[in-house]
C-alpha positions in Angstrom: 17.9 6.6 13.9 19.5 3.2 13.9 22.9 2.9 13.8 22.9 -1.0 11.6 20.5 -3.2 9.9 22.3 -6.8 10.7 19.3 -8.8 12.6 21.5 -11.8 13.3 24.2 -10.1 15.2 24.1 -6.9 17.8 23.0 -4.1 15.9 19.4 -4.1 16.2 17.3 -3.6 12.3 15.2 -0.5 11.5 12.4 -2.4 9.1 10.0 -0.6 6.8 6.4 -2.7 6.1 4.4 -1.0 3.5 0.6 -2.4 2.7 -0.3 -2.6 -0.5 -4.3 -2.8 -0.1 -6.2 -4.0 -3.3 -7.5 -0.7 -4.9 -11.2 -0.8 -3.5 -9.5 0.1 -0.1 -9.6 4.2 1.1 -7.5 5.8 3.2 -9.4 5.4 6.0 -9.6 1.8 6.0 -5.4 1.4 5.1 -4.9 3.2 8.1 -7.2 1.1 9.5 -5.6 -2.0 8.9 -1.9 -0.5 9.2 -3.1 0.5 13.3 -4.1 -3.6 13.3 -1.0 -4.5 11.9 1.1 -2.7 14.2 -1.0 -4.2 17.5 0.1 -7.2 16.6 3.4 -6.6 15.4 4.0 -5.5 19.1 2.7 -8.3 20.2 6.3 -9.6 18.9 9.6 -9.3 20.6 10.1 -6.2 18.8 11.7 -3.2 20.0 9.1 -0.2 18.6 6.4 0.2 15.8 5.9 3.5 14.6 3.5 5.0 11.7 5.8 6.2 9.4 6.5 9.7 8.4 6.1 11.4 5.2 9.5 10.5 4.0 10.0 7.3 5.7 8.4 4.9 3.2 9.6 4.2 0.0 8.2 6.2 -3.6 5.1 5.9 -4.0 3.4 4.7 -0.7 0.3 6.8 0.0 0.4 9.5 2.2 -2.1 12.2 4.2 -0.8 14.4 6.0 2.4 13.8 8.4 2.0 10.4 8.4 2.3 7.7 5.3 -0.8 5.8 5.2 0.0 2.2 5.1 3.7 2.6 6.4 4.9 1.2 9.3 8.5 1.1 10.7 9.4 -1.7 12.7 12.4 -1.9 15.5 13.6 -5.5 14.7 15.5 -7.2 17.9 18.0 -9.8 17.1 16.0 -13.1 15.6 12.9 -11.7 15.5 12.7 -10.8 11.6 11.5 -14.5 10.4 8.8 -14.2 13.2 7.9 -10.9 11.5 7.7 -12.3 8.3 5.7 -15.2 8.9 2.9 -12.8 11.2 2.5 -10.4 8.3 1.9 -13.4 5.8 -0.9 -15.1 8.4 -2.3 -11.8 8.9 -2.4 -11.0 5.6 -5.1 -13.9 4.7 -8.1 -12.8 5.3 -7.8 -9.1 4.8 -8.0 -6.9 1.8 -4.1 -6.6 1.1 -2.5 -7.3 -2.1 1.3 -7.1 -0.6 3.3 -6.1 2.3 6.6 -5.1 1.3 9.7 -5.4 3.8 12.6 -3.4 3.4 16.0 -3.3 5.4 18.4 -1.1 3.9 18.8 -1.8 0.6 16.7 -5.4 0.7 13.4 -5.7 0.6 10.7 -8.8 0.2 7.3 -8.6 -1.0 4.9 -10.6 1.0 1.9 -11.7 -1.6 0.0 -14.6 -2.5 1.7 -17.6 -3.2 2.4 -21.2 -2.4 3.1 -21.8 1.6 6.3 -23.9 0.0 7.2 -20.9 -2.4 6.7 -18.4 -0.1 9.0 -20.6 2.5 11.9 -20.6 0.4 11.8 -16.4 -0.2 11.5 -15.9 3.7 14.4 -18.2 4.5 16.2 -16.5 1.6 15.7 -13.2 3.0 16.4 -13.7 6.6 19.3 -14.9 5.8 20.8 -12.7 3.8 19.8 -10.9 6.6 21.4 -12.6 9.3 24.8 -12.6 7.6 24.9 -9.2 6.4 27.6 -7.0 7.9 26.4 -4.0 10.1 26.6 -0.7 8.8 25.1 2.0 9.0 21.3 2.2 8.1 22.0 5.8 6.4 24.7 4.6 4.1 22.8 1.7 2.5 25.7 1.6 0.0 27.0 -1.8 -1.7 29.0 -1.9 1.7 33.0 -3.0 1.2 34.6 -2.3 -1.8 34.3 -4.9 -4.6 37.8 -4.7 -5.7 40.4 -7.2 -6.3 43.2 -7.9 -3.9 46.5 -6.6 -5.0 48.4 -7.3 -2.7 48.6 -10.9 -2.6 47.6 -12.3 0.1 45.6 -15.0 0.0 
């Protein structure tokens, strides 16, 4: 289990990818194209890329058996998660997939269709908020420090 989700610091990112394949698409063929998507996903600077679990993925992914169809969970190495982003959108092109939906903690970004320029300005968004995120630990996705006012003060 990973110990923190910051990507721009130390603590190496635990990602879940889940393909949302257009609804002509089995099971068969989602796992089919979730084995291509992890090939090249390793063909990254990443640390790991493991089928998912039952579990693992968020409500509502598909699953058969022991492992959820379609769900992928990625071992992210410092700067790595933009490079991530942008394979999964050129991947996604030419192959019957609706979305791929990334999720660190409690963010997430849903790779679809849409403008090179649009789709731009949401990866640069999300790696970011990424990249500046404090580290904490990826089984407490909680809000993170405490929201409350400073009464003592300081400035």
């Amino acid at each position: 289990m990973s110990r923190g989700i910051r990507v721009g610091g130390e603590a190496t990112a635990r990602a879940v990818l889940v393909v949302g394949a257009r609804a002509d698409v089995d099971l068969e063929e989602l796992e089919e194209l979730s084995l291509g998507l992890r090939q090249r996903l390793l063909e990254l600077d990443v640390e790991d890329v493991e089928m998912a679990r039952d579990g693992t993925g968020p409500t509502g992914a598909k699953s058969a058996g022991l492992i959820a169809v379609g769900t992928l969970v990625v071992g992210l190495t410092p700067g790595v998660l933009r490079g991530v982003v942008r394979m999964v959108t050129a991947w996604m092109e030419h192959r019957p997939v609706r979305t791929v939906t990334i999720t660190i903690g409690a963010n997430s970004l849903e790779v679809q269709a849409v403008s090179a320029e649009d789709q731009r300005k949401l990866i640069d968004a999300f790696v970011l908020a990424q990249e500046s995120a404090p580290a904490r630990d990826a089984a407490d996705p909680g809000p993170g420090p405490s929201a409350e006012p400073d009464t003592d003060g300081a400035a």
